[in-house]
N, C-alpha and C positions, 0 to 999 in steps of 0.2 A: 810532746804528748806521751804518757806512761800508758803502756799497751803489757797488754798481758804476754806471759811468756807460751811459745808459740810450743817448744816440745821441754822434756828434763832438762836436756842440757843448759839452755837458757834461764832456765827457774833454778838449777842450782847456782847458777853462776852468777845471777843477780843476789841471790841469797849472799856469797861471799864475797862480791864485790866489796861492801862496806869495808871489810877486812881488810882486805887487797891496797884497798886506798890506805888505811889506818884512823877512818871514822870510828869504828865500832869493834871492840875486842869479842874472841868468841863467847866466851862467858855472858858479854852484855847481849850478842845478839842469839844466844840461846835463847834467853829470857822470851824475847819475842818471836821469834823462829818454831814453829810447828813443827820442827827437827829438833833430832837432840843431838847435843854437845856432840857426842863422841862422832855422829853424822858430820857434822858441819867440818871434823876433825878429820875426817877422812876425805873429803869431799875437795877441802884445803889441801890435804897433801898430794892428791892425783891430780889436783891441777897443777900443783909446783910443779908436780916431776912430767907428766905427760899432757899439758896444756887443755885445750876446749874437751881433747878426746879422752884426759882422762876423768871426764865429768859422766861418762856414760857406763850405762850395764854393763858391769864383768858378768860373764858367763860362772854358774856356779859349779858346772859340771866336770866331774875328775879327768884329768888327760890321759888315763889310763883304768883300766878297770882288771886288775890280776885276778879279780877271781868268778870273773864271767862267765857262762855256761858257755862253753862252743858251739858258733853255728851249725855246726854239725851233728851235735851233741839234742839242739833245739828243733833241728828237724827230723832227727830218729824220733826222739817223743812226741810230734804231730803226727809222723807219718804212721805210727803206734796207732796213735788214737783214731787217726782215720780208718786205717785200714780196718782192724781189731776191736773197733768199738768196745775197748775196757778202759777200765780206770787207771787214777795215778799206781796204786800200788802194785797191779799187776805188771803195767809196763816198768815201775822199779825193777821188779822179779827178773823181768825177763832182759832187760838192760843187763843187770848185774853179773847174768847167765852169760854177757857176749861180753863181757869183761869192760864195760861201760860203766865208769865210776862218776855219780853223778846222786844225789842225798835224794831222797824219799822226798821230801818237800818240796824243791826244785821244780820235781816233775809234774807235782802238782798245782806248782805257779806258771807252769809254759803252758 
């Protein structure tokens, strides 16, 4: 009985299965595949190298972020706002005054 595939991982793996065996070239199962080539190509290669688990979401997110506002940095400019009820550019001002280097726009994205 052909049952639907239950989460991703299953649904891509039935996708390259054909491959896997040597029924179906990727090329040919482009053709039919609601993926594209370079998907199924990728899809193919993380399961070579890391099996069922490399059929799943990689995280897109950087492992490092060098040029991030400091926590500390994010809580002067809230704590600004609360306390002082002004604006981005004034708490700029007044940042810049306590030697708090940190760009006009910044402060206005916290």
């Amino acid at each position: 009985m052909n049952t639907m595939p239950q989460n991703e991982i299953e649904e891509r793996f039935r996708w390259i299965l054909p491959i896997l065996k040597g029924e179906l070239t990727i090329k040919q199962l482009a053709v039919v595949c609601p993926f594209a080539e370079r998907t199924i190509k990728y899809w193919l290669a993380n399961y070579r190298r890391d099996g069922l688990s490399g059929l799943t979401n990689k995280s897109r997110e950087p492992h490092n972020s060098p040029n991030k506002t400091s926590d500390d940095d994010c809580h002067k400019v809230v704590e600004m706002r609360k306390d002082y009820h002004i604006g981005g550019k004034k708490i700029f001002w007044k940042l810049n005054k306590q030697n708090v280097r940190i760009s006009e726009k910044t402060v206005f994205l916290i």
